[in-house]
Every structure is written in structure tokens, then in C-alpha cells.
N, CA, C and O atoms as a MOPAC input file, in Angstrom:
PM7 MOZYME 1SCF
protein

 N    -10.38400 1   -29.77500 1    48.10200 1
 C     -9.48300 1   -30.18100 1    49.15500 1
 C     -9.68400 1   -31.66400 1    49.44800 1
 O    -10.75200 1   -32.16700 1    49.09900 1
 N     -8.80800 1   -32.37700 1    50.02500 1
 C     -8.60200 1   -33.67600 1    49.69000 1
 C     -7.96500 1   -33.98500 1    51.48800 1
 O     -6.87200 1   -33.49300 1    51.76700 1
 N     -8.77700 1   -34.85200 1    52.65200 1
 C     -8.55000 1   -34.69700 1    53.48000 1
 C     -8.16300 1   -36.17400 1    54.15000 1
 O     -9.00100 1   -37.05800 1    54.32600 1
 N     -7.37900 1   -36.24000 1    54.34100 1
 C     -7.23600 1   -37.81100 1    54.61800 1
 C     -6.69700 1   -38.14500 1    56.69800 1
 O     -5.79500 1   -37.56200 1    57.30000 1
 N     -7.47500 1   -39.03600 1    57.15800 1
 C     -6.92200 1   -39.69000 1    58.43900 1
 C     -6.19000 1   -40.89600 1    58.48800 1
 O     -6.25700 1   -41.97300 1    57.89500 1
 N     -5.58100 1   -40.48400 1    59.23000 1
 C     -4.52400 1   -42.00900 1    59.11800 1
 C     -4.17300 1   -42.55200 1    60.58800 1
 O     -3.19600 1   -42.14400 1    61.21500 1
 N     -5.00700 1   -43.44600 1    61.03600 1
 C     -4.72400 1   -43.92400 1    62.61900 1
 C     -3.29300 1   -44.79300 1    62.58600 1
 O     -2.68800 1   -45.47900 1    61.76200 1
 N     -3.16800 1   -44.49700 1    63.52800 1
 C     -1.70500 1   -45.19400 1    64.51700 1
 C     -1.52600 1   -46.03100 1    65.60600 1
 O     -1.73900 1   -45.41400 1    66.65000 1
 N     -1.23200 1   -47.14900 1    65.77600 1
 C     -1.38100 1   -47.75600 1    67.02100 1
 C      0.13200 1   -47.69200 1    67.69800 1
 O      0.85400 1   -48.66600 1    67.48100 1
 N      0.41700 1   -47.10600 1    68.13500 1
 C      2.32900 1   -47.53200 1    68.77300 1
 C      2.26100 1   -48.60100 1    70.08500 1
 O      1.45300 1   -48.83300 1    70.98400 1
 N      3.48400 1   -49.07700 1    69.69800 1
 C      3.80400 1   -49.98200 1    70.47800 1
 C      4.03600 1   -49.67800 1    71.83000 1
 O      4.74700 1   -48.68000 1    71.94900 1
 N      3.50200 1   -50.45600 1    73.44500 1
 C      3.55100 1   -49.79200 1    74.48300 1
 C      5.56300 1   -49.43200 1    74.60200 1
 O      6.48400 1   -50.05900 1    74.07800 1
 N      5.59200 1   -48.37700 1    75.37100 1
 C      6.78300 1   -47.95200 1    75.31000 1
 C      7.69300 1   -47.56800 1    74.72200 1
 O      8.90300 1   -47.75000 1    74.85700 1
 N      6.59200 1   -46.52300 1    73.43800 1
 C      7.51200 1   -46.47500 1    72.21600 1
 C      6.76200 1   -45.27300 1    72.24300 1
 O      7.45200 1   -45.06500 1    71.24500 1
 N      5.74000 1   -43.84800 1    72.43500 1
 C      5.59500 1   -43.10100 1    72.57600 1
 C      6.70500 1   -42.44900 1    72.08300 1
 O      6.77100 1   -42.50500 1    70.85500 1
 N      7.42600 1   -41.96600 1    72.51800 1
 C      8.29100 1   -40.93400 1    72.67100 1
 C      9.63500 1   -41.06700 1    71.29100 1
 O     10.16700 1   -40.08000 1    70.78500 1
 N      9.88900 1   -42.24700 1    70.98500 1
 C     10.35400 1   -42.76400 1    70.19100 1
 C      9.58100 1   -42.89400 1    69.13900 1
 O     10.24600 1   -43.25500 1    68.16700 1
 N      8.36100 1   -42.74500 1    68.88900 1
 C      7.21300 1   -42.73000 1    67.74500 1
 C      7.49200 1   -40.85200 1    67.24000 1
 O      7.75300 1   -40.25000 1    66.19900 1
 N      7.25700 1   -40.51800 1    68.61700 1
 C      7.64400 1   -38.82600 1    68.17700 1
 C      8.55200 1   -37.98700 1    67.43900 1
 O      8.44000 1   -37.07600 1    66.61900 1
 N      9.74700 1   -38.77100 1    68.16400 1
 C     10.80300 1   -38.29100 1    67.62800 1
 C     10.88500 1   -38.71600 1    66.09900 1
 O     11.43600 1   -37.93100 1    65.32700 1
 N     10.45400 1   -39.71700 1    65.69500 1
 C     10.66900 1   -40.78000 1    64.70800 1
 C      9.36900 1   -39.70300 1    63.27500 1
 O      9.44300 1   -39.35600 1    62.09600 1
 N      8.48400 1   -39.61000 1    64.28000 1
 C      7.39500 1   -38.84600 1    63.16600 1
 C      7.14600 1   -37.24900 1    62.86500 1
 O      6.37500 1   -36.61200 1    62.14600 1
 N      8.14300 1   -36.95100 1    63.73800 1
 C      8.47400 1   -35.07600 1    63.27500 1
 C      9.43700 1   -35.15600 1    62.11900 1
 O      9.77900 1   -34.10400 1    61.58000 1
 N      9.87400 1   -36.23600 1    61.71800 1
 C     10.61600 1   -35.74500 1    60.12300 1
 C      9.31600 1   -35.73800 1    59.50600 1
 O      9.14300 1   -34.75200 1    58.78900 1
 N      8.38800 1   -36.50800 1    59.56500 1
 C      7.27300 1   -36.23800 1    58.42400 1
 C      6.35800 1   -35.13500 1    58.56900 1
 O      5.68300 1   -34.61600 1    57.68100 1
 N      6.42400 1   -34.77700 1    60.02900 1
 C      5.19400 1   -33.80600 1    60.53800 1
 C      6.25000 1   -32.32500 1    59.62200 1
 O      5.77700 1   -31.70100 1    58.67200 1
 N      7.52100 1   -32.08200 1    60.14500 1
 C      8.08500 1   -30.56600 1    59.37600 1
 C      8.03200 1   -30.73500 1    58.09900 1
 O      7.30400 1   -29.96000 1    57.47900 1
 N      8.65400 1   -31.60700 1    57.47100 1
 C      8.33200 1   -32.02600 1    56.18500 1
 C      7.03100 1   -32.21700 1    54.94900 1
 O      6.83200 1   -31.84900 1    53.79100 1
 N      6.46300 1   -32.87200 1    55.80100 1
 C      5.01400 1   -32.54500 1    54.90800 1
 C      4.31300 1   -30.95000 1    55.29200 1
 O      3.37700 1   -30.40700 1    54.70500 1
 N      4.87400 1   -30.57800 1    56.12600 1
 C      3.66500 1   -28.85100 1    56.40600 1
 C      5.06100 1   -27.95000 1    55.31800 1
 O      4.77900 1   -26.83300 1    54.88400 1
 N      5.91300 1   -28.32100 1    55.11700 1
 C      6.44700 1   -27.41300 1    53.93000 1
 C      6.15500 1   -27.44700 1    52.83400 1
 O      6.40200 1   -26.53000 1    52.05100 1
 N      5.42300 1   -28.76700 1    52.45600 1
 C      5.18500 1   -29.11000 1    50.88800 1
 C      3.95800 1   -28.46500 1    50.37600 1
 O      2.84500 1   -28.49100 1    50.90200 1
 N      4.38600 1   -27.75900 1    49.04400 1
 C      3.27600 1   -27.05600 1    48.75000 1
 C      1.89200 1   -27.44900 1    48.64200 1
 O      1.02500 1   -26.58500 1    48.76800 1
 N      1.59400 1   -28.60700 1    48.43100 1
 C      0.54200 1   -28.66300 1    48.36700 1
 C     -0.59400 1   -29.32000 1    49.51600 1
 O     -1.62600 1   -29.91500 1    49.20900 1
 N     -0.18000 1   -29.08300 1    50.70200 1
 C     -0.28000 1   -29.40500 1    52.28900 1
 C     -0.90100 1   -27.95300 1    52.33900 1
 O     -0.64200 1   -26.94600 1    51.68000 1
 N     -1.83900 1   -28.20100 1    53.38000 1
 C     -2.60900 1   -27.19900 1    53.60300 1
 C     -2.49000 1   -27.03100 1    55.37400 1
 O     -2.42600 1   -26.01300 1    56.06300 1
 N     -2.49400 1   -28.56500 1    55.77200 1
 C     -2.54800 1   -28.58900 1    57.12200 1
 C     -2.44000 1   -29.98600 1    57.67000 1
 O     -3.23800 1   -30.91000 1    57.51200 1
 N     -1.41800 1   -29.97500 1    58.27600 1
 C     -1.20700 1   -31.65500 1    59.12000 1
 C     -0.87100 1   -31.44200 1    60.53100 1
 O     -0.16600 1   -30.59700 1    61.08500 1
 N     -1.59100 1   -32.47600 1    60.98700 1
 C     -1.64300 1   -32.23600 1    63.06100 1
 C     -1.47000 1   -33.51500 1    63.05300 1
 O     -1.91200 1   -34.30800 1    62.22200 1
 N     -0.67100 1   -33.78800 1    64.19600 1
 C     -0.97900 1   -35.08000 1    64.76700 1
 C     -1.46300 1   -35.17700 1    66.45500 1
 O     -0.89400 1   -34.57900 1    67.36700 1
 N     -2.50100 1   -35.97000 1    66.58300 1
 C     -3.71700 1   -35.89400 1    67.42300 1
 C     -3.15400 1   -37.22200 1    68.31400 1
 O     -2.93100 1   -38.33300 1    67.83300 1
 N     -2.97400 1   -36.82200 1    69.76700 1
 C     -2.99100 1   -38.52200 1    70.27600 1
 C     -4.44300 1   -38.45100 1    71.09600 1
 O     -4.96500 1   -37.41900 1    71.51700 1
 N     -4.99200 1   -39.88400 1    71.22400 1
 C     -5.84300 1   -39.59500 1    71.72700 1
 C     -6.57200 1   -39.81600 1    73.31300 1
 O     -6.34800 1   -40.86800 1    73.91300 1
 N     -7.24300 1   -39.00100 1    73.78300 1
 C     -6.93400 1   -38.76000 1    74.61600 1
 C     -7.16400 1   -39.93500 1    76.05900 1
 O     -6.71200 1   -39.82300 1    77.19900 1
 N     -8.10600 1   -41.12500 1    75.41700 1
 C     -8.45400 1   -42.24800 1    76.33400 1
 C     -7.65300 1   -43.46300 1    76.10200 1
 O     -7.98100 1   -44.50000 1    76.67900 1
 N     -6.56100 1   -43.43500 1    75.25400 1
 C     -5.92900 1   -44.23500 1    74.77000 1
 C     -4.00300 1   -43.61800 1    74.16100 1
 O     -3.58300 1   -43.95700 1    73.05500 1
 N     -3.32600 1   -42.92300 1    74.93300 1
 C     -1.80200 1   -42.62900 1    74.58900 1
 C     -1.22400 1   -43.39300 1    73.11800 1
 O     -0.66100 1   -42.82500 1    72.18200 1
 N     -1.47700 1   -44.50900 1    73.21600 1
 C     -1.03400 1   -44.94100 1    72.14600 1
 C     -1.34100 1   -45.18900 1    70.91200 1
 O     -0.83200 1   -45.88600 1    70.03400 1
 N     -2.84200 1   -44.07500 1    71.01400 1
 C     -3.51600 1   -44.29800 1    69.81600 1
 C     -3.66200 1   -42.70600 1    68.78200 1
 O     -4.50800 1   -41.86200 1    69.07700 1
 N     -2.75800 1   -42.53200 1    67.66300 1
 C     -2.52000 1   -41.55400 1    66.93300 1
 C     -3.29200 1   -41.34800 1    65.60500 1
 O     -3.31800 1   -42.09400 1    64.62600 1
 N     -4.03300 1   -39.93600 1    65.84000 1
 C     -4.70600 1   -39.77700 1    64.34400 1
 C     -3.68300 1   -38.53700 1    64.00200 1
 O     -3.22800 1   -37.68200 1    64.76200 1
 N     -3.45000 1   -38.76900 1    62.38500 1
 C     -2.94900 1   -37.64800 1    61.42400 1
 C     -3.81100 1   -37.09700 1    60.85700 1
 O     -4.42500 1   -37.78800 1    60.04400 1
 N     -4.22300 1   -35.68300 1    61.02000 1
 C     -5.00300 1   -34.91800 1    60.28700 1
 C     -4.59100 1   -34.32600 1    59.21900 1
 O     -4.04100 1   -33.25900 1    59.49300 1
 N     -4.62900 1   -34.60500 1    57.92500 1
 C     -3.68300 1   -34.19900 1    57.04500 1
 C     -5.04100 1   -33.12300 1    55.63900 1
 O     -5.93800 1   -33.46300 1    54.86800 1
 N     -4.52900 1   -32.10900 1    55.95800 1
 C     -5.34500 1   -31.50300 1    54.38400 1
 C     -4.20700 1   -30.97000 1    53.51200 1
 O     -3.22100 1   -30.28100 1    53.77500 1
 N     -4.92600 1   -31.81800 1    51.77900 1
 C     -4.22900 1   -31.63200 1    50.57600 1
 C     -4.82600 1   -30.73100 1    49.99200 1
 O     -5.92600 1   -30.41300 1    50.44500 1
 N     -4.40600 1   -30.17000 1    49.04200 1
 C     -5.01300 1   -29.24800 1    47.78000 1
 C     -5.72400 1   -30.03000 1    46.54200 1
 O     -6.42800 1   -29.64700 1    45.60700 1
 N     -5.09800 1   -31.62000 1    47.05800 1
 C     -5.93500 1   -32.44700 1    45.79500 1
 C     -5.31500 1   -34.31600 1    46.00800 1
 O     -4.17100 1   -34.56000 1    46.39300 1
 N     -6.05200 1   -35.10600 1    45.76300 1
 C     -5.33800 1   -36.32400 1    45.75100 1
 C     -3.77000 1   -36.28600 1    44.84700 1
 O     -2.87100 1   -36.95700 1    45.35500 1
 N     -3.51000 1   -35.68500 1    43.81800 1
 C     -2.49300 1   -35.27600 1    43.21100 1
 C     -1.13400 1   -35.01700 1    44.35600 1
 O     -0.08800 1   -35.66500 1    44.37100 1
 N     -1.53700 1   -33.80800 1    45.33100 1
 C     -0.66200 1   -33.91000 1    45.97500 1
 C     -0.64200 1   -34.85300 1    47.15200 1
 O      0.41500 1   -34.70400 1    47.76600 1
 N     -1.46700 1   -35.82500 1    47.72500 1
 C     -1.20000 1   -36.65500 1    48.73800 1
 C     -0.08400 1   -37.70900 1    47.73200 1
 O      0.92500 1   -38.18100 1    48.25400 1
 N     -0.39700 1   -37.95100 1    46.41200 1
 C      0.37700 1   -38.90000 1    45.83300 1
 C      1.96800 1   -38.37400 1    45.87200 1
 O      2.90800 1   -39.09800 1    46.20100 1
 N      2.07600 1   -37.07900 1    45.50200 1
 C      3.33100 1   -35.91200 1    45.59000 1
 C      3.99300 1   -36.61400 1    47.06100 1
 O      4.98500 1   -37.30400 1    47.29300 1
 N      3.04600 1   -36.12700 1    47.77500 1
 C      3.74900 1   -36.08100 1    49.52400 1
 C      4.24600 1   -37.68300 1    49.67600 1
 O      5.35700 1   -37.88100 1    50.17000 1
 N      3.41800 1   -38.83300 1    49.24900 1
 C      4.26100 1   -39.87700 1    49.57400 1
 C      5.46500 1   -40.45400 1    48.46900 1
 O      6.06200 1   -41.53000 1    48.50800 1
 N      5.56100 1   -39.59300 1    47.70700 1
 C      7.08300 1   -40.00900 1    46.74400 1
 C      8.23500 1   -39.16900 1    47.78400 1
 O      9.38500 1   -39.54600 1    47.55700 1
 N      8.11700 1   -38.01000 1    48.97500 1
 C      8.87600 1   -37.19300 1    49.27500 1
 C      9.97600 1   -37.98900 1    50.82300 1
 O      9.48500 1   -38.54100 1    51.80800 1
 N     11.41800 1   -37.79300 1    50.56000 1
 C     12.32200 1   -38.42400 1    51.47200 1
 C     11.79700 1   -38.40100 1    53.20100 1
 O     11.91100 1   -39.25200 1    54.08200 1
 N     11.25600 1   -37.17600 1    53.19900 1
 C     10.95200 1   -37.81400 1    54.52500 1
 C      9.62200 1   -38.04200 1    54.62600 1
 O      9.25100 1   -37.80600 1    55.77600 1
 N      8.62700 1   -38.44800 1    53.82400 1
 C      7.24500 1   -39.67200 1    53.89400 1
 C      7.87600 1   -40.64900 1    53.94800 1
 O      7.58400 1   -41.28200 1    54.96300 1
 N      9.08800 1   -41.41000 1    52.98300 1
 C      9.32000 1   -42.67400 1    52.75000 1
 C     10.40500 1   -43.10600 1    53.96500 1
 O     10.72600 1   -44.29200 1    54.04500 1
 N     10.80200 1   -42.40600 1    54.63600 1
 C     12.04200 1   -42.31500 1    55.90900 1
 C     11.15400 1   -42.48700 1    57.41600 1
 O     11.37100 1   -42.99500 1    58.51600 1
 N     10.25700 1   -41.89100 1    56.88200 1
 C      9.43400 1   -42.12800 1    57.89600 1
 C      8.42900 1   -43.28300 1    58.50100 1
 O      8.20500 1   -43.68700 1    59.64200 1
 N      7.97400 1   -43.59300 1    57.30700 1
 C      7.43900 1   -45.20200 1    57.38600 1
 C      8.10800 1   -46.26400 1    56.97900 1
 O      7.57500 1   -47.32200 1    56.64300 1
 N      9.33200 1   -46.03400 1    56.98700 1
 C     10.63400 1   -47.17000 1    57.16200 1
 C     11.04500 1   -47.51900 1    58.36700 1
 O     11.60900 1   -48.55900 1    58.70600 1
 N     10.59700 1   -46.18800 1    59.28900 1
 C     11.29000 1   -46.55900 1    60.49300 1
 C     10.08000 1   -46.64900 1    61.86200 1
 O     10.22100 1   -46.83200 1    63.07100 1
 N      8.75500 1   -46.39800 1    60.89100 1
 C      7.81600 1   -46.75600 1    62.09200 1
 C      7.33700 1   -48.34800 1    62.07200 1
 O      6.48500 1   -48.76600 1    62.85700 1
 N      7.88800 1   -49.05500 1    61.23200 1
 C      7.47300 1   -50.73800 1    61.01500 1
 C      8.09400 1   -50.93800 1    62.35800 1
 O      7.79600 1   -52.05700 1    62.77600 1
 N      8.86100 1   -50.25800 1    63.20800 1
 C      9.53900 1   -51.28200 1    64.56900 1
 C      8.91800 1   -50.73200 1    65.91000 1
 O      9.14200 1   -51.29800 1    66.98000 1
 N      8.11900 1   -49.59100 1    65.81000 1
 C      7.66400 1   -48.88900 1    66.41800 1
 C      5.88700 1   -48.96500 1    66.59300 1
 O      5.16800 1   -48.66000 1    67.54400 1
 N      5.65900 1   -49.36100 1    65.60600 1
 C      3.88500 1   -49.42500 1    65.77500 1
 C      3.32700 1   -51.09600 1    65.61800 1
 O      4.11100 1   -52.02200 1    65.41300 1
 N      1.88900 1   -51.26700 1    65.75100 1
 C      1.29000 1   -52.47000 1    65.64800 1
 C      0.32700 1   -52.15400 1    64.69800 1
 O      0.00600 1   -50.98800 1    64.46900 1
 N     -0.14200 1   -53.08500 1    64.14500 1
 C     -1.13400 1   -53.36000 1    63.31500 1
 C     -1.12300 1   -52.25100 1    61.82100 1
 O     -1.97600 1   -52.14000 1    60.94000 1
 N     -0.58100 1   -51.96100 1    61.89300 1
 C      0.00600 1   -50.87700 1    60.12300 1
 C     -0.68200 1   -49.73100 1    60.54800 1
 O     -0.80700 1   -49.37500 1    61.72000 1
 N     -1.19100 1   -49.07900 1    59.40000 1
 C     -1.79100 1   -47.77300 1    59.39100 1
 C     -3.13900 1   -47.98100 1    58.05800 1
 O     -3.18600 1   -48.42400 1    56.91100 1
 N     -4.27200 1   -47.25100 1    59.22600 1
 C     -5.77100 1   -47.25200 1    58.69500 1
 C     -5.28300 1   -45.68800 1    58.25500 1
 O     -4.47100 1   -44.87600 1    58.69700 1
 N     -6.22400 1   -45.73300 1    57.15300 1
 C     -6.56800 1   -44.57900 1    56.28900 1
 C     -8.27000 1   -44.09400 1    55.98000 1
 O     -9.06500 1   -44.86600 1    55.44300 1
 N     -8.57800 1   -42.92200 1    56.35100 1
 C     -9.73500 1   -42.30800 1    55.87200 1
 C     -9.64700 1   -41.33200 1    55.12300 1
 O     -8.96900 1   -40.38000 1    55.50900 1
 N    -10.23700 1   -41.28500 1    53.97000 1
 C    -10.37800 1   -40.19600 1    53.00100 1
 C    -11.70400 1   -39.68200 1    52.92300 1
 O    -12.75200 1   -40.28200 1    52.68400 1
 N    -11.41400 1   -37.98500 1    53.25800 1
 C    -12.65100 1   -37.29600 1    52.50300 1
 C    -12.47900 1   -36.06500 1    51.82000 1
 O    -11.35800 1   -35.56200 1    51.89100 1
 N    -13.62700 1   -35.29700 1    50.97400 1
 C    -13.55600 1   -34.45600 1    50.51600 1
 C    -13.94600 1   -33.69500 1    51.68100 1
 O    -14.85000 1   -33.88700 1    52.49300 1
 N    -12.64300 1   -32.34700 1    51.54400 1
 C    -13.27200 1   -31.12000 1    52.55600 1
 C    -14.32000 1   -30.23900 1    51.87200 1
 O    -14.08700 1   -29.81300 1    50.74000 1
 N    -15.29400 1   -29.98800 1    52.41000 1
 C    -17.02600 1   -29.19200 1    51.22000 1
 C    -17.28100 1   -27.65500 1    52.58400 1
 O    -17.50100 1   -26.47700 1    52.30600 1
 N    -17.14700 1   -28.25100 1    53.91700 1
 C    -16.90600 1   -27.05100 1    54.58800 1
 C    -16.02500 1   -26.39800 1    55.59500 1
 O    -15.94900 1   -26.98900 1    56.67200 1
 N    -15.24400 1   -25.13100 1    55.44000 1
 C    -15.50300 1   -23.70900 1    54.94800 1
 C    -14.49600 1   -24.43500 1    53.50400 1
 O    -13.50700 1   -25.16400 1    53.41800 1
 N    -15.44200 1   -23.72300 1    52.51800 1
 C    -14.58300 1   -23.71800 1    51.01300 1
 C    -13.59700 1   -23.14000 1    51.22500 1
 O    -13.49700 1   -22.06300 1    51.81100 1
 N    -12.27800 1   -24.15200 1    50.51700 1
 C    -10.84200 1   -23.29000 1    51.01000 1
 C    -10.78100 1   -21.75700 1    50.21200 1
 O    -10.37000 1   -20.68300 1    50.65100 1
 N    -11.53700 1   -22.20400 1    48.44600 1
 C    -11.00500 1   -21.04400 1    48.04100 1
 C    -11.98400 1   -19.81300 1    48.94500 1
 O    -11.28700 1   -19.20900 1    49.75900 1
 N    -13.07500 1   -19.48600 1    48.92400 1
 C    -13.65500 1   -18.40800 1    49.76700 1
 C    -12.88000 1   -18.25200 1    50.97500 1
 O    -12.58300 1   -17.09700 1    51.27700 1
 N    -12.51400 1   -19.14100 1    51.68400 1
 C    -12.00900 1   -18.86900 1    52.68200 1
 C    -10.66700 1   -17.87500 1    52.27500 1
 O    -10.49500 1   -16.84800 1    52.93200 1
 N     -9.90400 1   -18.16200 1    51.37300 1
 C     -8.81000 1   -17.38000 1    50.83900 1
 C     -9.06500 1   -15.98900 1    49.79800 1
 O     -8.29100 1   -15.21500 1    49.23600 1
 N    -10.32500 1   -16.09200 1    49.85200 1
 C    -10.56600 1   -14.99600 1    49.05700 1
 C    -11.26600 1   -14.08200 1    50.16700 1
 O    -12.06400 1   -13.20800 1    49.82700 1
 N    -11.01500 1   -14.26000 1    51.19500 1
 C    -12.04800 1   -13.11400 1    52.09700 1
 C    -13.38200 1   -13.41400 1    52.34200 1
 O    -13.93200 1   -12.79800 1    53.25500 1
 N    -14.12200 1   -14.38100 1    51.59800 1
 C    -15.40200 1   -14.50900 1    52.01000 1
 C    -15.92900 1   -15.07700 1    52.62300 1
 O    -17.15600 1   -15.17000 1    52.59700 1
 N    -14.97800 1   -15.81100 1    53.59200 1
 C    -15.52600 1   -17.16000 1    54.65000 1
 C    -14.49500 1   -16.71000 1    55.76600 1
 O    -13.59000 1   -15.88900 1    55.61100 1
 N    -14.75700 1   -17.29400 1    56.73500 1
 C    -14.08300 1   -17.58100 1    57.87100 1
 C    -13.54900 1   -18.93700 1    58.45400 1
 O    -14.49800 1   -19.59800 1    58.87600 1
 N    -12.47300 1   -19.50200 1    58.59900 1
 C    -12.25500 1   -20.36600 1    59.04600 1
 C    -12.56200 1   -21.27100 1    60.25000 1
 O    -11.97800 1   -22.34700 1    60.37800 1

């Protein structure tokens, strides 16, 4: 599993307009097969500060998810809406193993 963060800074008074703007990517990427799980987190001492919790099945598909119309629709239209771009963290997910977890032998 292939787990990546991606912080957000929005612009003051653009909240709500960041939202609307980032649920094409939030429905969109949780349909794509190889998405396991994406949240978006605001946080909580700072409104304007957004983490994406995103789990892949493999770097393969994070590359998949950003060739897809609404990844690329989506960060077309947050350049007017946010500051300072978008930070990225990558890690490998090691715990609960997805496959055990899907095979009955783990718990989530």
C-alpha cells in the first residue's frame, strides 16, 4: 500500500469555495479502483489548513489517479483558491497489512 499526504493552505475566504471545488476529486478518486481510501482532514487549530489522506494499492495507481479528469480539473481550479502549492508526503502502509486485513486475519 502506497500512502501519500498532501497539505493545503487555502486562501482566507475561500473555505467553502475550496470545498466545493475539491469534492470533484474527493468522489472521484474514492471510485477509482485502485484507491483504497481518501479523507480530507481540515485542521483543527488552523481552518485553512487541509491534509488529504489518500491510500493507493501501489505508486502505479497514484500515477493512474493523477492522469484521471477530475485530478487534473481539480488542480486547475485550486491555483486561484490556495497559497503556497501543495506539500506531499509519501509512505509505505506496513500496519494492519491490507492483504490480512482482507483475508480475515487482521482487524482494521
Amino acid at each position: 500500500m502506497f500512502v501519500q499526504l498532501v497539505h493545503i493552505r487555502v486562501k482566507p475566504g475561500r473555505v467553502a469555495d475550496f470545498l466545493d471545488v475539491f469534492r470533484v476529486n474527493f468522489v472521484g478518486t474514492r471510485a477509482e479502483p485502485g484507491n483504497h481510501r481518501f479523507d480530507v482532514l481540515q485542521d483543527a487549530k488552523d481552518d485553512h489548513h487541509f491534509v488529504i489522506y489518500e491510500v493507493f494499492a501501489s505508486e502505479a495507481a497514484v500515477d493512474e489517479h493523477r492522469k484521471t479528469e477530475h485530478y487534473r480539473q481539480t488542480v486547475a481550479r485550486l491555483a486561484d483558491l490556495t497559497e503556497g502549492g501543495r506539500d506531499k508526503d509519501f509512505f509505505h502502509l506496513v500496519m494492519p497489512d491490507r492483504a490480512a486485513v482482507l483475508a480475515g486475519g487482521m482487524t482494521e
